[in-house]
C-alpha positions as CSV (number, residue, x, y, z in Angstrom):
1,X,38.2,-123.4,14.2
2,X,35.8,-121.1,13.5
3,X,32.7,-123.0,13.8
4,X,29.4,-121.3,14.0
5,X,27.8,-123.0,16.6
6,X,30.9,-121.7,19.2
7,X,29.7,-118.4,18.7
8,X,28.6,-116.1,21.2
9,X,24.5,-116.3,21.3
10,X,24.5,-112.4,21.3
11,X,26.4,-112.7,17.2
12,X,24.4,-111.4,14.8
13,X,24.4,-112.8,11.7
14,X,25.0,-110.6,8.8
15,X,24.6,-111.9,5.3
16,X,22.9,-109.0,3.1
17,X,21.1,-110.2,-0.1
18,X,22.2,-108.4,-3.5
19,X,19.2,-106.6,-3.6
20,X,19.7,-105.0,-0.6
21,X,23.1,-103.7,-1.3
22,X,21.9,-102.6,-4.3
23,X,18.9,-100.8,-2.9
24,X,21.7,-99.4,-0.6
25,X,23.9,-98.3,-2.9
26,X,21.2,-96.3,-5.0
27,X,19.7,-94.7,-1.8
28,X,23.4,-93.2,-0.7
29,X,23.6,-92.1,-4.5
30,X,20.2,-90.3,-4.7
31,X,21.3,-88.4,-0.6
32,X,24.0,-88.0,-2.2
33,X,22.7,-86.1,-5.5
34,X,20.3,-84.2,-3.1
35,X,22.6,-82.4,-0.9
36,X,24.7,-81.6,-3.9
37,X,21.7,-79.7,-5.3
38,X,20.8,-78.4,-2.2
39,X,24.4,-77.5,-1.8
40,X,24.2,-75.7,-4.8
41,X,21.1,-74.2,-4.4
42,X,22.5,-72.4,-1.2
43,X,25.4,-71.1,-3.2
44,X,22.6,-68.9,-5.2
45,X,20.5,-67.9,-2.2
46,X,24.6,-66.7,-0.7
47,X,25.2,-65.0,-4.0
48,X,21.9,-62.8,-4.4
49,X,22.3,-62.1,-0.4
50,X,25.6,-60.8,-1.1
51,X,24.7,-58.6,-3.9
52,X,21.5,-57.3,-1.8
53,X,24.0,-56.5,1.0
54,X,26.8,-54.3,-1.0
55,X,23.2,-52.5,-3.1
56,X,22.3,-51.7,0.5
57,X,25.6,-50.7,1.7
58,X,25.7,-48.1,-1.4
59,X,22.3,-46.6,-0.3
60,X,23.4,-46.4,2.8
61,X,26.8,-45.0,2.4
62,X,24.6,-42.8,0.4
63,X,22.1,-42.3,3.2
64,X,24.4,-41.5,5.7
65,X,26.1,-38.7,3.3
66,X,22.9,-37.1,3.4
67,X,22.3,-37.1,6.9
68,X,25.2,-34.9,7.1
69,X,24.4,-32.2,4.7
70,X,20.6,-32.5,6.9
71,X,22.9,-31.4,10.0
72,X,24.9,-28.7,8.6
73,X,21.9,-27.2,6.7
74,X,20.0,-27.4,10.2
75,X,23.3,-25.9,11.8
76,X,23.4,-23.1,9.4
77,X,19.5,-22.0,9.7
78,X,19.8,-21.9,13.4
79,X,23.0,-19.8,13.0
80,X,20.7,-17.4,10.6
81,X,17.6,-17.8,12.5
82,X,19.8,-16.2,15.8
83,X,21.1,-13.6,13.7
84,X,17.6,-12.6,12.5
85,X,16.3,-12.6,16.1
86,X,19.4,-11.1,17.5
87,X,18.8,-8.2,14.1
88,X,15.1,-7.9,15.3
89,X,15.9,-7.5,19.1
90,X,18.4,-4.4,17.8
91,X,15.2,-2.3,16.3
């Protein structure tokens, strides 16, 4: 019934030697052992971002702390400055 010469002229025939299963089988294995290292390789690069980030989160938590004790100190010499100048004007 199913004899070859009925099929359609547009049938490919498929018959893959050992070899090349073979050669098949250890080309998906080695894609397949590279994007696991690759994989894991981007797993370190996440890490030491990660720990960059929350060492620069401290310094600037840290950062931003300071900029606040900048603003009152500026706040209270301009309050001193105008009580100097206001003491001046007075003599």
């Amino acid at each position: 019934m199913s004899d070859p010469s009925n099929r359609p002229a547009s049938w490919i025939d498929l018959k893959i030697p050992l070899w090349g299963l073979i050669t098949l089988a250890i080309g998906l294995l080695v894609q397949t052992a590279s994007l696991v290292i690759w994989g894991a390789k981007m797993d370190q690069r996440v890490q030491m971002l990660e720990q960059r980030t929350n060492q620069m989160a401290e310094v600037s938590e840290t950062v931003a702390r300071m900029d606040e004790r900048t603003l009152s100190l500026v706040t209270s010499v301009n309050r001193i400055e105008s009580r100097l100048s206001e003491q001046e004007m007075r003599r």
